[in-house]
Structures are given as structure tokens and as C-alpha cells.
N, CA, C and O atoms as a GROMACS GRO file, in nm:
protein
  428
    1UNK      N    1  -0.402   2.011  -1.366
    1UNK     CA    2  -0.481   1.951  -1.261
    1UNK      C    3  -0.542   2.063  -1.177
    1UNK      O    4  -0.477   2.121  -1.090
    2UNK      N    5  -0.660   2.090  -1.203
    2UNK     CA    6  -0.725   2.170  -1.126
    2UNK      C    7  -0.735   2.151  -0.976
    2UNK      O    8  -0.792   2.241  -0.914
    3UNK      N    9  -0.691   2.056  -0.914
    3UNK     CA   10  -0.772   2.013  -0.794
    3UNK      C   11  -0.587   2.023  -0.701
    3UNK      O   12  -0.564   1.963  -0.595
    4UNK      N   13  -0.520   2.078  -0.747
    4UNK     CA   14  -0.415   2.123  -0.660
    4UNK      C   15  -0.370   2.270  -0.761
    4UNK      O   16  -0.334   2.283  -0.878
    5UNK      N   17  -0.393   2.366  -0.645
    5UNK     CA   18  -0.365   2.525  -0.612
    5UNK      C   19  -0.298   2.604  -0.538
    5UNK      O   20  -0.284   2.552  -0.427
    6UNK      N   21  -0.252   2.699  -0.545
    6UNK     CA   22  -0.248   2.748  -0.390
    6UNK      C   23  -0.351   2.843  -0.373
    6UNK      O   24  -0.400   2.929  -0.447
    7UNK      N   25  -0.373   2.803  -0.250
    7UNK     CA   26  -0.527   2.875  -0.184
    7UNK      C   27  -0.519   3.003  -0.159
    7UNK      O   28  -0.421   3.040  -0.095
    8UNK      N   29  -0.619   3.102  -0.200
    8UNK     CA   30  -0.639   3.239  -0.127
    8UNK      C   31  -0.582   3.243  -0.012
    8UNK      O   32  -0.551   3.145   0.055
    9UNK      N   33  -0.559   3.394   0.023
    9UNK     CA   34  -0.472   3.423   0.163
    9UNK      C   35  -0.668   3.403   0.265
    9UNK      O   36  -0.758   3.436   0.189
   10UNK      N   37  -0.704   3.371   0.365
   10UNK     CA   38  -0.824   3.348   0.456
   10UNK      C   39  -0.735   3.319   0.616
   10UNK      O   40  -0.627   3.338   0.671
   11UNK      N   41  -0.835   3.275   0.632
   11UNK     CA   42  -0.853   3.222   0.799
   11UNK      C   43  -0.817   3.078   0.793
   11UNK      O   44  -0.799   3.024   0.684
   12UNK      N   45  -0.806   3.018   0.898
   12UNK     CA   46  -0.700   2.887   0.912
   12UNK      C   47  -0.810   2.753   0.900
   12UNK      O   48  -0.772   2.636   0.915
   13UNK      N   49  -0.939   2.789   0.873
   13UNK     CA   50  -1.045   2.710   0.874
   13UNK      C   51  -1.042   2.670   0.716
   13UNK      O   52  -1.054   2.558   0.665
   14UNK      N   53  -1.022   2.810   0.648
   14UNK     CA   54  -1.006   2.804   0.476
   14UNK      C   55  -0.887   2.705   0.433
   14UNK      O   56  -0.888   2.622   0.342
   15UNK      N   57  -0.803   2.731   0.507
   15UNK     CA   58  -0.690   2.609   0.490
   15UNK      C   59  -0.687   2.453   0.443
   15UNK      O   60  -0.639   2.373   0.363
   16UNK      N   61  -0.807   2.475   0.596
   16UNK     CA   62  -0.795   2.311   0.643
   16UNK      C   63  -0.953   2.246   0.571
   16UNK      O   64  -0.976   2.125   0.568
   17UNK      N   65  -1.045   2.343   0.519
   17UNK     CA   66  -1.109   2.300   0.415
   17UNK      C   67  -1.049   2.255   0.280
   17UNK      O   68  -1.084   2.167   0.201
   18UNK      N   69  -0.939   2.354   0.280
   18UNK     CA   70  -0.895   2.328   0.147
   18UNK      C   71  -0.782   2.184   0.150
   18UNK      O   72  -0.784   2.111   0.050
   19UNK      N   73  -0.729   2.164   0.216
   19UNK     CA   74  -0.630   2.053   0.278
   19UNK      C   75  -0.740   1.906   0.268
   19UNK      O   76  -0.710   1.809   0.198
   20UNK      N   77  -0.885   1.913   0.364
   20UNK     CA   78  -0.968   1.784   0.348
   20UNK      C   79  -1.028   1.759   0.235
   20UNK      O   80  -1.099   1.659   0.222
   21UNK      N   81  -1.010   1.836   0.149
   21UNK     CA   82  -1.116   1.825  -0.008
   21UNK      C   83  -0.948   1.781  -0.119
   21UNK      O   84  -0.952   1.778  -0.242
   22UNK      N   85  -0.858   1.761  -0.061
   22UNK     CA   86  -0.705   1.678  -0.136
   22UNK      C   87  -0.766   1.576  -0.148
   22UNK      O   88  -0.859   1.541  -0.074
   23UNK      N   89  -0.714   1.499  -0.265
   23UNK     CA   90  -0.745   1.332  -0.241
   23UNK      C   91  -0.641   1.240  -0.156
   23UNK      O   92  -0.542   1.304  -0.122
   24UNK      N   93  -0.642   1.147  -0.127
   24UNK     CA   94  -0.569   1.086   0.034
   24UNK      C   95  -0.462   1.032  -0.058
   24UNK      O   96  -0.359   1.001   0.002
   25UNK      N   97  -0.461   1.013  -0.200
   25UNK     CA   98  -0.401   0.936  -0.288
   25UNK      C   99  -0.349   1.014  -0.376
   25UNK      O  100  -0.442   1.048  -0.448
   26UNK      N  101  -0.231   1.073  -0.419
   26UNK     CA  102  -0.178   1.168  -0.502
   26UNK      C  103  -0.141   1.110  -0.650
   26UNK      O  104  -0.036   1.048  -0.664
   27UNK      N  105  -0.231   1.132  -0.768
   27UNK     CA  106  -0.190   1.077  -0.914
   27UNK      C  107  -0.032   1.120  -0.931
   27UNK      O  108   0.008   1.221  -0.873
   28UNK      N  109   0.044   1.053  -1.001
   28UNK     CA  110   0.173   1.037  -1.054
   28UNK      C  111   0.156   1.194  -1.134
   28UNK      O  112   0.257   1.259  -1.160
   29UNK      N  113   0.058   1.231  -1.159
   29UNK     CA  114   0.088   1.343  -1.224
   29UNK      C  115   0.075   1.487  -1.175
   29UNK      O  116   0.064   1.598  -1.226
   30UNK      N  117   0.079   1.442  -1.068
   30UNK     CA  118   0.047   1.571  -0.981
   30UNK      C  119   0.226   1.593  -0.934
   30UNK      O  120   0.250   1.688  -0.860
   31UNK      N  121   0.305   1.532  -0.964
   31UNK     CA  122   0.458   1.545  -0.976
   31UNK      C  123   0.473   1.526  -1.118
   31UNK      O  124   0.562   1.441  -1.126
   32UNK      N  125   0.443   1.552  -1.219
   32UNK     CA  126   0.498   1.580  -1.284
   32UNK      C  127   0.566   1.423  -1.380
   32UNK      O  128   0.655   1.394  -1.460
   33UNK      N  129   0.455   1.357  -1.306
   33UNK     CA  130   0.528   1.223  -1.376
   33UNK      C  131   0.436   1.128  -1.476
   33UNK      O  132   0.323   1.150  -1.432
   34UNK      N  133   0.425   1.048  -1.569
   34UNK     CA  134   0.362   0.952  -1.620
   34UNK      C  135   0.292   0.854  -1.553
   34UNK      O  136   0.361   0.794  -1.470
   35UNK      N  137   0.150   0.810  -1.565
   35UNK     CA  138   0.064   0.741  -1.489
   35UNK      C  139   0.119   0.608  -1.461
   35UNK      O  140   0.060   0.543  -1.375
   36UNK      N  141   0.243   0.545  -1.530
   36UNK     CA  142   0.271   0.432  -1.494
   36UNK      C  143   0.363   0.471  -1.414
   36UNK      O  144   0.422   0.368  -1.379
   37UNK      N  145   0.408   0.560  -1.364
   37UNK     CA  146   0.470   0.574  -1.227
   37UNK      C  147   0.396   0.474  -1.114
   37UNK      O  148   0.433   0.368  -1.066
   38UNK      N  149   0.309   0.532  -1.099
   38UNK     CA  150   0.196   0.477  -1.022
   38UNK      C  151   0.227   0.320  -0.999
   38UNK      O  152   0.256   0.266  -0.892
   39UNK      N  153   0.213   0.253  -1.142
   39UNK     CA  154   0.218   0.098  -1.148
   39UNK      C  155   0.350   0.055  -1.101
   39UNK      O  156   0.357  -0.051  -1.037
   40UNK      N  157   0.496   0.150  -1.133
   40UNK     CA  158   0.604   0.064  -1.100
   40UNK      C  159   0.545   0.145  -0.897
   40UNK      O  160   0.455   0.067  -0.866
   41UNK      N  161   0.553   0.193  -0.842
   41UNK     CA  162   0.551   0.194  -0.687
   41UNK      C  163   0.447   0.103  -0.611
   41UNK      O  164   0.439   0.063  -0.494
   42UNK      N  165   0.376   0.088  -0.714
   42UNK     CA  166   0.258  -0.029  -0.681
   42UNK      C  167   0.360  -0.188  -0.692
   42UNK      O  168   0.370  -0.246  -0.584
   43UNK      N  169   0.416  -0.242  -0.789
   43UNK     CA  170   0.493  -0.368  -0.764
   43UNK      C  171   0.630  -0.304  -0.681
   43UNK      O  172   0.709  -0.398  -0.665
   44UNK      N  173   0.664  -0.227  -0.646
   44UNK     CA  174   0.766  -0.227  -0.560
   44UNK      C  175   0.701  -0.260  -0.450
   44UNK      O  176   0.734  -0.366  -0.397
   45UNK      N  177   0.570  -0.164  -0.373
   45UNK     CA  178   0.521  -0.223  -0.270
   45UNK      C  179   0.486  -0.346  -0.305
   45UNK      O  180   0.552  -0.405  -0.220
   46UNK      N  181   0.425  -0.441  -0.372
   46UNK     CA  182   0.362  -0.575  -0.366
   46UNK      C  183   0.545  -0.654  -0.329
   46UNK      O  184   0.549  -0.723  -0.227
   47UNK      N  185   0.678  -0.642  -0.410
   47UNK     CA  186   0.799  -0.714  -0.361
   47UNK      C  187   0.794  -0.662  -0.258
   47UNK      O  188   0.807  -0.762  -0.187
   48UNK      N  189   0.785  -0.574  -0.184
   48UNK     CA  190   0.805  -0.568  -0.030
   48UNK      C  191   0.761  -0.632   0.097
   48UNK      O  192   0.821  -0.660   0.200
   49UNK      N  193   0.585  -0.651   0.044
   49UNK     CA  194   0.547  -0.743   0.097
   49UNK      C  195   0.582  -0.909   0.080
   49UNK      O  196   0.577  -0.993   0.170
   50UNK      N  197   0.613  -0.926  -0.041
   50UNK     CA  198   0.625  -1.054  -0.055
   50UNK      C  199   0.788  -1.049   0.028
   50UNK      O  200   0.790  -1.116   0.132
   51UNK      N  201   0.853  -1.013   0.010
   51UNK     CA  202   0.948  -1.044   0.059
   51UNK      C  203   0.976  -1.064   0.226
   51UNK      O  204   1.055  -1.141   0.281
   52UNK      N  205   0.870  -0.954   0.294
   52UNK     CA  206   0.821  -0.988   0.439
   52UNK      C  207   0.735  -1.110   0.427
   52UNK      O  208   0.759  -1.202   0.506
   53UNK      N  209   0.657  -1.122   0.356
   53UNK     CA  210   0.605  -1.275   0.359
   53UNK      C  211   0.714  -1.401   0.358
   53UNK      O  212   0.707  -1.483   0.448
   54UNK      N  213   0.811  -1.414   0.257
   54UNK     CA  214   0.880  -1.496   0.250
   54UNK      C  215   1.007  -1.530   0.398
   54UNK      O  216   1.064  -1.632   0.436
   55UNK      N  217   1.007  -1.371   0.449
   55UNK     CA  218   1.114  -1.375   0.598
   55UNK      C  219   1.018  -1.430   0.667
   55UNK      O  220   1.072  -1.523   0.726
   56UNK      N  221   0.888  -1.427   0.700
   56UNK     CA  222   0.816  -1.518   0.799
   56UNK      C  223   0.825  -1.664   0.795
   56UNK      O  224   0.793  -1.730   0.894
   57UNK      N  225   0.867  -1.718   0.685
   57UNK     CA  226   0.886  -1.872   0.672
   57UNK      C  227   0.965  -1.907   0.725
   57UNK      O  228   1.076  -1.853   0.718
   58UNK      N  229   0.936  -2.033   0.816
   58UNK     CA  230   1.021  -2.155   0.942
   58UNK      C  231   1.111  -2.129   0.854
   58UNK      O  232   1.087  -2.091   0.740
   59UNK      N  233   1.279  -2.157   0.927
   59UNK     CA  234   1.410  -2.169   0.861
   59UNK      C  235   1.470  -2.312   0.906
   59UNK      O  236   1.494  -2.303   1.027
   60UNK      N  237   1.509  -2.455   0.853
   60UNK     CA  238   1.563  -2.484   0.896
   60UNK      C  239   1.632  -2.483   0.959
   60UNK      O  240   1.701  -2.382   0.973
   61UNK      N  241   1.660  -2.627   1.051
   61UNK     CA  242   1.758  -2.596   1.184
   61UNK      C  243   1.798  -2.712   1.188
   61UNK      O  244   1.709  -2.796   1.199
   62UNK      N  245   1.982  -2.778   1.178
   62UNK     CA  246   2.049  -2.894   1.168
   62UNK      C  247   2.026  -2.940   1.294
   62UNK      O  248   1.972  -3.045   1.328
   63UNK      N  249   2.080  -2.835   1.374
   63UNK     CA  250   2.106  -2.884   1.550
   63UNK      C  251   2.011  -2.856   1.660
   63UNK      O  252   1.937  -2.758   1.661
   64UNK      N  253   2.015  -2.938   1.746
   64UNK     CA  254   1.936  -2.959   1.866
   64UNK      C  255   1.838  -2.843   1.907
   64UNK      O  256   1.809  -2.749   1.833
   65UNK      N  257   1.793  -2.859   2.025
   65UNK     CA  258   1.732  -2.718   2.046
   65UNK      C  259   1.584  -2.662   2.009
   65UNK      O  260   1.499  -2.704   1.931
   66UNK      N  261   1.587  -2.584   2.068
   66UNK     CA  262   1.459  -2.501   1.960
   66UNK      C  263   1.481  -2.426   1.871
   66UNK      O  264   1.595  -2.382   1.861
   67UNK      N  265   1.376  -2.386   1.773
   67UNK     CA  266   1.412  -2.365   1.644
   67UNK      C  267   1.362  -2.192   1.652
   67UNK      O  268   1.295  -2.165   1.752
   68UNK      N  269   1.385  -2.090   1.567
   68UNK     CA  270   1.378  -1.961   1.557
   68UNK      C  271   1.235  -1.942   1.591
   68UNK      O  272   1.199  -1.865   1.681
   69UNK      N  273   1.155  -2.010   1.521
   69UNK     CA  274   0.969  -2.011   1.491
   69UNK      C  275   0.932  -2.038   1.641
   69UNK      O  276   0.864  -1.951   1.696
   70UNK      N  277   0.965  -2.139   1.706
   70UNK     CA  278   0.951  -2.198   1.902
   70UNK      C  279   0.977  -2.093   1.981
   70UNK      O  280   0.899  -2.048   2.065
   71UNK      N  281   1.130  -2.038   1.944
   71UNK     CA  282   1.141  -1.888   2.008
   71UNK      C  283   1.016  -1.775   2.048
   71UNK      O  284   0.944  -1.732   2.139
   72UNK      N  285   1.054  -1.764   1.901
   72UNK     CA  286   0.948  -1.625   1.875
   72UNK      C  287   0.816  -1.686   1.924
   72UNK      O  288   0.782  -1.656   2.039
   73UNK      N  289   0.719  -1.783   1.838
   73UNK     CA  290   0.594  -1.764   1.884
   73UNK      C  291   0.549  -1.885   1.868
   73UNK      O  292   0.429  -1.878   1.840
   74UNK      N  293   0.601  -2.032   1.873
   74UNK     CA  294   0.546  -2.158   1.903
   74UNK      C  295   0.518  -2.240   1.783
   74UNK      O  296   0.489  -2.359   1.799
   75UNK      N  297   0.524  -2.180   1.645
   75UNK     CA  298   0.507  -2.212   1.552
   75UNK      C  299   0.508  -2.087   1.483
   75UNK      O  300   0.558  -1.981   1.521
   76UNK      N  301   0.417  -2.125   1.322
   76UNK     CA  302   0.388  -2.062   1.227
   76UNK      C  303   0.268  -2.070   1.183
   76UNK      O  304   0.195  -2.169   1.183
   77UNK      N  305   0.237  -1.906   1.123
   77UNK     CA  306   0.076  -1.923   1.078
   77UNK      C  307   0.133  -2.023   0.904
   77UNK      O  308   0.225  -2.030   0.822
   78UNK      N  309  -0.018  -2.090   0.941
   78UNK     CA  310  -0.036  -2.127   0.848
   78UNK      C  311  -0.060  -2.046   0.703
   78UNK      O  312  -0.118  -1.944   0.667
   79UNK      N  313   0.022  -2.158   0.636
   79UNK     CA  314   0.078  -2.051   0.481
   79UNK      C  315  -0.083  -1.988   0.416
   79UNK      O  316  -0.097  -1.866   0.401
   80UNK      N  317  -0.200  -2.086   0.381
   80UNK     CA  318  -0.328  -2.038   0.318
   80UNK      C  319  -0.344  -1.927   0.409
   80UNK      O  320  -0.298  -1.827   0.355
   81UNK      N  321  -0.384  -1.904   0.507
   81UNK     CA  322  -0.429  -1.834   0.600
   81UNK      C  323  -0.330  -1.672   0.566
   81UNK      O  324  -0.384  -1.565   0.597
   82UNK      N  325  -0.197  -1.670   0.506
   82UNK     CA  326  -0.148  -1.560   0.491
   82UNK      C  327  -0.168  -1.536   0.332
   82UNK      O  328  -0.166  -1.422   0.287
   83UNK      N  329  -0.186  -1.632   0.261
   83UNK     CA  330  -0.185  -1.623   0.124
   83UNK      C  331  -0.372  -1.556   0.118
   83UNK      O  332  -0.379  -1.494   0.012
   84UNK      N  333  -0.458  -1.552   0.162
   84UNK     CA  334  -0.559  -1.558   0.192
   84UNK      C  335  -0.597  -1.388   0.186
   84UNK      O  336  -0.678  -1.323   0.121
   85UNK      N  337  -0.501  -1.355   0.281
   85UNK     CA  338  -0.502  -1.223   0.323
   85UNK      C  339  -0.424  -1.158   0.248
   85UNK      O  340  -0.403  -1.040   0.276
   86UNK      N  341  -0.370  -1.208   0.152
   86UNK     CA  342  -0.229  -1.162   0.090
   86UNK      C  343  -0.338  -1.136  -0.038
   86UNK      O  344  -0.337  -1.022  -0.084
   87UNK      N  345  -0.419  -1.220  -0.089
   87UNK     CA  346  -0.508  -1.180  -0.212
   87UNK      C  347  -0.608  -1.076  -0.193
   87UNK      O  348  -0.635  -0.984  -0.271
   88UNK      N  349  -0.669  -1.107  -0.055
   88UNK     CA  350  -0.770  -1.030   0.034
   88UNK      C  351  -0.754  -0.835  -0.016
   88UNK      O  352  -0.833  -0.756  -0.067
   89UNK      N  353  -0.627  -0.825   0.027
   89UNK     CA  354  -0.542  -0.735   0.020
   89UNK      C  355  -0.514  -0.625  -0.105
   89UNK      O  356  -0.544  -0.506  -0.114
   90UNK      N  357  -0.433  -0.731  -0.211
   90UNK     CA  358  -0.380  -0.664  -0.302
   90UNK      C  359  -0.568  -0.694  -0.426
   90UNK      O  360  -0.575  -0.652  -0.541
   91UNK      N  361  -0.648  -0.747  -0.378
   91UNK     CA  362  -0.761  -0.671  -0.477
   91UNK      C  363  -0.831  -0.587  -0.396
   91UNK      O  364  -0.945  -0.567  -0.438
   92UNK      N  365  -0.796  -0.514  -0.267
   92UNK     CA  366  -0.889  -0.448  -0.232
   92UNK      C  367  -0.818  -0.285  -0.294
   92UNK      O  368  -0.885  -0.185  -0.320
   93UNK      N  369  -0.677  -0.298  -0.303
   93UNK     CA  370  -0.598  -0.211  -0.385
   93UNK      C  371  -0.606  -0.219  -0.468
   93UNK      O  372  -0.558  -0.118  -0.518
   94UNK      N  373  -0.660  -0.320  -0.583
   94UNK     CA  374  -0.655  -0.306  -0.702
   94UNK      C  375  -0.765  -0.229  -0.724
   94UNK      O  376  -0.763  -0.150  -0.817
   95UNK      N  377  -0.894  -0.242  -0.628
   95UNK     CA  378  -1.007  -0.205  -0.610
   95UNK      C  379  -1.030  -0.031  -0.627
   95UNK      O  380  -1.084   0.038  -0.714
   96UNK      N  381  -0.952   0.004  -0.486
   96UNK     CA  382  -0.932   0.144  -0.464
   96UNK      C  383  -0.843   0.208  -0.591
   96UNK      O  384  -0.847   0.329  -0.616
   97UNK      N  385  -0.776   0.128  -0.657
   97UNK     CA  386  -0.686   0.201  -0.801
   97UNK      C  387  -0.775   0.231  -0.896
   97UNK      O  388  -0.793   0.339  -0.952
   98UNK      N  389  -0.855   0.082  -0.916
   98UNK     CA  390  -0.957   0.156  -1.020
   98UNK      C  391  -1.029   0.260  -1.017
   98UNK      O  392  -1.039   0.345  -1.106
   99UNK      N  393  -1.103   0.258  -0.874
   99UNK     CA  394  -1.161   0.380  -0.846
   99UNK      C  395  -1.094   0.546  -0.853
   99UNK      O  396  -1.133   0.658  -0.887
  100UNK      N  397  -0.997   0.495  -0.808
  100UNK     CA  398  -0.937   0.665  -0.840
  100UNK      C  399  -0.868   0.670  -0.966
  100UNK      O  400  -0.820   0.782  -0.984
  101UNK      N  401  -0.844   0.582  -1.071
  101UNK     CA  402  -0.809   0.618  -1.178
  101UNK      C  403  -0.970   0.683  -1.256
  101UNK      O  404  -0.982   0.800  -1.291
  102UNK      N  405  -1.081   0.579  -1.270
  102UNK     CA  406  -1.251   0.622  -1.302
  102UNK      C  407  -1.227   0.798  -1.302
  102UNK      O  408  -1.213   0.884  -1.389
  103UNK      N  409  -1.232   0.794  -1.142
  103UNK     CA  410  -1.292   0.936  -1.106
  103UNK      C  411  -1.191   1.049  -1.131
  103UNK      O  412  -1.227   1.167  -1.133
  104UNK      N  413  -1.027   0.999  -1.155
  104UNK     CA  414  -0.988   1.095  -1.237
  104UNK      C  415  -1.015   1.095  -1.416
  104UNK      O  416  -0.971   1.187  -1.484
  105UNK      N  417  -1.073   1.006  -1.461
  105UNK     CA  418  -1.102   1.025  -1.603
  105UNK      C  419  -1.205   1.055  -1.605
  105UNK      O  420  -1.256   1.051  -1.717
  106UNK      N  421  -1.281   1.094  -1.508
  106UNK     CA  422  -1.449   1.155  -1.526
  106UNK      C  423  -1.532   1.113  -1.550
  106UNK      O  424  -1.631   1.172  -1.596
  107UNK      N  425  -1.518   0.959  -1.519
  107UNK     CA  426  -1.648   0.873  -1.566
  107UNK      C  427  -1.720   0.801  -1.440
  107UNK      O  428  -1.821   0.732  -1.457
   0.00000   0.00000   0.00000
């Protein structure tokens, strides 16, 4: 991988040129690992979210009172409205993956 070096000895400007021209997104192989690395940390983050999605759901409540959801914030967002953003989301990442997989295969 050409595009990680260590930089000439310079001035602290040479550095931090060389630091903003990194990509914000590090390929699996820039450790030394197989590109489906990438894919399993990609569904670990997507269960993470889902699983914060699923703790936001009302919990039943047998007894009197107000309920956990009344507490906190008067209700609940409505489920489309998170599922919405939840698709919104994971294709705008699917989006940005393709793109940096493209532009590391040079096309």
C-alpha cells in the first residue's frame, strides 16, 4: 500500500500535509488483514445498532403507575420513523463502502 509511509524528517506543516492526504477510512489491509475483515466490523456495528434500537422499545408494565417510556420522555418515537432512518443510514454506508472499495481498486 503505497499510500501509508513514514514521512521524510521536514517541518511540522510536512506532517500535517502528510496526515490530511490519509484516508478517514483505513482498508483492513492496511493491518495486515483480509478485506472481509472490513465486512465482519461492518455487521458487528449494524448488531449494535440494532440492538440499541431494540432497548428503545416500550417495556411492558403489570402494575399501576407510570410506565419507563412516561418517565423518560412521554412516549415513544414511532417505530417507521426509526426504521426509516435506520435504512436512511446503513445505505448511505453501504454507499460510502462502495466508494472506497472503487477507488481502492482504481476504477
Amino acid at each position: 500500500m503505497s499510500t501509508y509511509y513514514i514521512p521524510k524528517d521536514g517541518p511540522l506543516s510536512s506532517y500535517k500535509e502528510y496526515v490530511s492526504m490519509l484516508p478517514n477510512v483505513d482498508p483492513p489491509e492496511a493491518f495486515g488483514q483480509h478485506p472481509n475483515a472490513d465486512i465482519q466490523s461492518q455487521i458487528q456495528e449494524t448488531r449494535m445498532l440494532f440492538n440499541t434500537l431494540l432497548s428503545l422499545q416500550p417495556q411492558i408494565s403489570t402494575g399501576g403507575g407510570e410506565s419507563r417510556e412516561d418517565k423518560v420522555g412521554g412516549g415513544q418515537v414511532p417505530v417507521l420513523v426509526v426504521f426509516k432512518w435506520l435504512i436512511d443510514f446503513l445505505c448511505a454506508k453501504f454507499v460510502v463502502y462502495l466508494q472506497e472499495w472503487f477507488s481502492y481498486l482504481g476504477t
